[in-house]
C-alpha positions in Angstrom: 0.0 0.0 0.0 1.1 3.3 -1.0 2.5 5.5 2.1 0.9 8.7 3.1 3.3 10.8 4.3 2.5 14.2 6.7 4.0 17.5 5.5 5.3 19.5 8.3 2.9 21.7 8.2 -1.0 21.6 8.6 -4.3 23.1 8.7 -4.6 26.5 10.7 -7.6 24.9 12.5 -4.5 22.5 14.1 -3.1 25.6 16.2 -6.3 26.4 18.3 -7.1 25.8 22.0 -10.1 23.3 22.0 -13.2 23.8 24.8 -15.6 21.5 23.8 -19.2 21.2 25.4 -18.7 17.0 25.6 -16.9 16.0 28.9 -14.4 13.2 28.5 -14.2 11.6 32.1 -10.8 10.1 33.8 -8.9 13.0 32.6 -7.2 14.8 35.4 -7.8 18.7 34.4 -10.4 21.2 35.3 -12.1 24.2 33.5 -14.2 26.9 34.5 -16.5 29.0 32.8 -13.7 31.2 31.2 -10.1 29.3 31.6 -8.9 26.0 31.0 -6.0 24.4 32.9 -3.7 22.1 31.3 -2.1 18.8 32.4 -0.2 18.5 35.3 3.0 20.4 33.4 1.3 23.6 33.2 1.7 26.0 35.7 -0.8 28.4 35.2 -4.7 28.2 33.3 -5.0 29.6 29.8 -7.2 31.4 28.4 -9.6 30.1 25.7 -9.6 31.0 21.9 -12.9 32.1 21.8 -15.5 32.7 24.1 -17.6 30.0 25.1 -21.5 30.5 23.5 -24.5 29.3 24.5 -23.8 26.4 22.3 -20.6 25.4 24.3 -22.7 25.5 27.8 -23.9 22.9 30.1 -27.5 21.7 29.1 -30.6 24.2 29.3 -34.1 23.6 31.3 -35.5 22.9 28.0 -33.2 20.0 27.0 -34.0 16.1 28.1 -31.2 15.0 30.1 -28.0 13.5 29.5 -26.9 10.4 27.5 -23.4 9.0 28.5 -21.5 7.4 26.2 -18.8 5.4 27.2 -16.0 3.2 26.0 -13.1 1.2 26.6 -10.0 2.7 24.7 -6.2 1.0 24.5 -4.1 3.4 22.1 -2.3 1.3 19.6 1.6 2.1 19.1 2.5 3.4 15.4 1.7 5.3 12.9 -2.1 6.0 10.7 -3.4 4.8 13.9 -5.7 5.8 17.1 -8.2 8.4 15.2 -11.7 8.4 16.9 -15.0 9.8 16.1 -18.0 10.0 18.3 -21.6 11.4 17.5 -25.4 11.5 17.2 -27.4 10.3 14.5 -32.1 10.9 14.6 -33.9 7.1 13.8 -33.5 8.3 10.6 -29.7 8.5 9.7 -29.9 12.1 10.1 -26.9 13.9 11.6 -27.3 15.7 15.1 -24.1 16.7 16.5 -20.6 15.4 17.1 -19.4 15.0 21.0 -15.7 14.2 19.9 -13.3 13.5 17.0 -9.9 12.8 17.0 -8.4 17.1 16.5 -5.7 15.7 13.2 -8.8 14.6 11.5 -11.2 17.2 12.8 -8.9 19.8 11.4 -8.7 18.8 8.0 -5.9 16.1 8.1 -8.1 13.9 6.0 -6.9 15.9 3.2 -3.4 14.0 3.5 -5.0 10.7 5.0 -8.4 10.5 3.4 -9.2 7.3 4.9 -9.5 8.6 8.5 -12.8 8.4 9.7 -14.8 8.8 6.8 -18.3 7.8 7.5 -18.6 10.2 10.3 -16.7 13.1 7.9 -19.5 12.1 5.2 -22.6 12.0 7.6 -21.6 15.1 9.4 -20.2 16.7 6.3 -17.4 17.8 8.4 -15.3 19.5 5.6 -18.2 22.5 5.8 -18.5 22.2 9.6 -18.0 25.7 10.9 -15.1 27.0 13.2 -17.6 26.6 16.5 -18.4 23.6 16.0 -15.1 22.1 14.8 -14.1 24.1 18.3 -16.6 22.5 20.6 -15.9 18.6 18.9 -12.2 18.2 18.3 -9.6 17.4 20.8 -6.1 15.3 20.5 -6.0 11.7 20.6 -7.5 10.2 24.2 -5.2 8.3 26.9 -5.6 4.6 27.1 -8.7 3.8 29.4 -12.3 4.4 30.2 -13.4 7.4 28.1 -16.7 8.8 28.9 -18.6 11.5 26.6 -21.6 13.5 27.7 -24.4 14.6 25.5 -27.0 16.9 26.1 -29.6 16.3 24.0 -29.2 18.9 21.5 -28.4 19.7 17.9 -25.2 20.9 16.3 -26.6 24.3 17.1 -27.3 24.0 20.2 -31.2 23.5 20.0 -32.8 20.9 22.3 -33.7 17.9 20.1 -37.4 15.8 20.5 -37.5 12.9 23.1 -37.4 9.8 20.8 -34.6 6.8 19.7 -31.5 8.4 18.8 -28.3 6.5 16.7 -24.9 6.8 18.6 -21.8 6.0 16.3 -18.5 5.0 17.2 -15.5 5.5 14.7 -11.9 4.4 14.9 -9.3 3.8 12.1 -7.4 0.9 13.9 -4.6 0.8 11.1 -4.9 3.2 7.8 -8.4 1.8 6.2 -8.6 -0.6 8.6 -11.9 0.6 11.2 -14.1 -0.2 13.7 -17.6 0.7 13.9 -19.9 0.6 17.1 -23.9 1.6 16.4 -25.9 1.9 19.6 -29.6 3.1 19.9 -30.9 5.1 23.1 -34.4 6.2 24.3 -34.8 9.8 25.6 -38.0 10.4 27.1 -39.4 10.4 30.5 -37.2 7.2 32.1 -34.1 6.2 32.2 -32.7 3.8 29.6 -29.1 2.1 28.4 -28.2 0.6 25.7 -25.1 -1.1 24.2 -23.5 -0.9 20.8 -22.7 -3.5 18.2 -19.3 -3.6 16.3 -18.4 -3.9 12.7 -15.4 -4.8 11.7 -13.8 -2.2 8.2 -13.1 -4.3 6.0 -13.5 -8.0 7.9 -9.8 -7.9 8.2 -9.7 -5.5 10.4 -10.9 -7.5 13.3 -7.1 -9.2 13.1 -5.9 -5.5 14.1 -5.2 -5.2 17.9 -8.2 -4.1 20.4 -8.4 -0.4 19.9 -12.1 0.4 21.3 -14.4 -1.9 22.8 -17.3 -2.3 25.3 -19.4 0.6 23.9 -22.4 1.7 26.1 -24.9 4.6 26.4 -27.5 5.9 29.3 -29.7 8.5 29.6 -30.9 10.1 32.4 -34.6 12.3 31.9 -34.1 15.8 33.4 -30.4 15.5 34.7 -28.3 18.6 33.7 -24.3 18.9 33.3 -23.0 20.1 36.4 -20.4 22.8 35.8 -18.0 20.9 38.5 -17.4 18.5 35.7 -16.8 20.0 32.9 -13.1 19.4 31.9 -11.2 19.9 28.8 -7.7 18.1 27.4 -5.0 21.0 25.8 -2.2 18.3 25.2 -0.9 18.9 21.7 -1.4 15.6 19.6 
C-alpha cells in the first residue's frame, strides 16, 4: 500500500485551544466558565480561543437530560493509527451533533490521510463544519482507558432535540483503512434507559488488528443537567 506521508505543516484549525461542550471523564484537568488548565506540566490556566457560547454551555431547562457514552479505549503504538470519532445520529440517519473526533482529522488532516474516519466526515459533512463547532468537537488523541462522553440532548446548534430513539456511532481507524464501527440506539423520554452498541469490523480484516475500542455503552438520564464541576477539557498537543 502506498504511504501517506504528513507534511510539516498543517491546517490552521491544528493551532487552536479546543473547549468543547462534551466531557471526557478520567482526565485529570479542570475548567471553568472562562479558563482551562492544562495537564499536570502547566503551571498556570490559559485562556480560551474564543468565548464559550450558549452552544458550548452545560444543558438548558429545556433540553432532556444526558446520555453518557462510554467506552473502553487502548491506544495502539504506530503510525495511521488511534483516530476516533464519536456522535449523534435521529432514527432516521440524520446527523445531530458530534461529542468528539480525534483534532488531526477534525482539522482537516483527512486531506493528506483521506481514509480517516470517513463515515462520520461524510454523515456530518465535516469539511463545511463551521469554526464553533469544529471548536466544541475536536480534541487530541484520548489516553488509554475508560473514556466517557456527555451529551445533552441537543443539535449541532445547540437547539434541544425531540424525546425519541437516537443512533450513537463510534469510529476508529485501527490501522490506515482498517476501522471499527460501534452503532448503539438510546431512548430519551421520561425514564431512564441504556443501551449497548454493536461492532463492525472495516473491511473484515480488520478484526485481526489489535483491540483499539471496545465495550461501547450509552444511558440516559430524563431531566439530569451537566454540572459545571465537571466539565473538563484536554489541551495536550497531539
Amino acid at each position: 500500500m502506498e504511504s501517506v506521508m504528513e507534511g510539516p505543516s498543517m491546517s490552521n484549525r491544528t493551532s487552536r485551544l479546543i473547549v468543547p461542550i462534551i466531557v471526557i471523564s478520567g482526565v485529570a484537568v479542570t475548567a471553568s466558565a472562562t479558563y482551562v488548565q492544562q495537564l499536570p506540566d502547566a503551571q498556570r490556566p490559559v485562556e480560551p480561543a474564543a468565548p464559550l457560547s450558549t452552544a458550548t454551555l452545560a444543558p438548558t431547562e429545556e433540553s432532556l437530560g444526558l446520555v453518557r457514552v462510554s467506552y473502553q479505549l487502548t491506544r495502539v503504538p504506530g503510525h495511521a493509527r488511534n483516530q476516533v470519532a464519536v456522535w449523534i445520529e435521529d432514527d432516521r440517519g440524520n446527523y445531530v451533533r458530534t461529542l468528539f473526533a480525534t483534532s488531526f482529522t477534525a482539522n482537516g488532516g483527512y486531506d493528506r490521510r483521506p481514509e480517516s474516519l470517513p463515515l462520520w466526515r461524510r454523515t456530518s459533512g465535516w469539511e463545511s463544519a463551521s469554526d464553533e463547532e469544529i471548536r466544541s468537537a475536536s480534541r487530541p488523541a484520548q489516553n488509554s482507558g475508560p473514556q466517557t462522553l456527555y451529551w445533552d440532548g441537543t443539535d449541532r446548534t445547540g437547539a434541544p432535540m425531540r424525546p425519541g430513539r437516537y443512533v450513537y456511532r463510534v469510529e476508529a481507524n485501527v490501522l490506515w483503512e482498517k476501522r471499527v464501527l460501534f452503532t448503539g440506539t438510546i431512548e430519551l423520554g421520561d425514564e431512564p434507559t441504556t443501551s449497548v452498541a454493536d461492532v463492525a469490523y472495516l473491511p473484515e480484516a480488520a478484526r485481526d488488528e489489535p483491540v483499539m475500542v471496545a465495550d461501547v455503552r450509552a444511558s440516559f438520564t430524563p431531566d439530569e443537567p451537566l454540572s459545571p464541576d465537571d466539565v473538563t477539557t484536554w489541551t495536550r498537543g497531539s
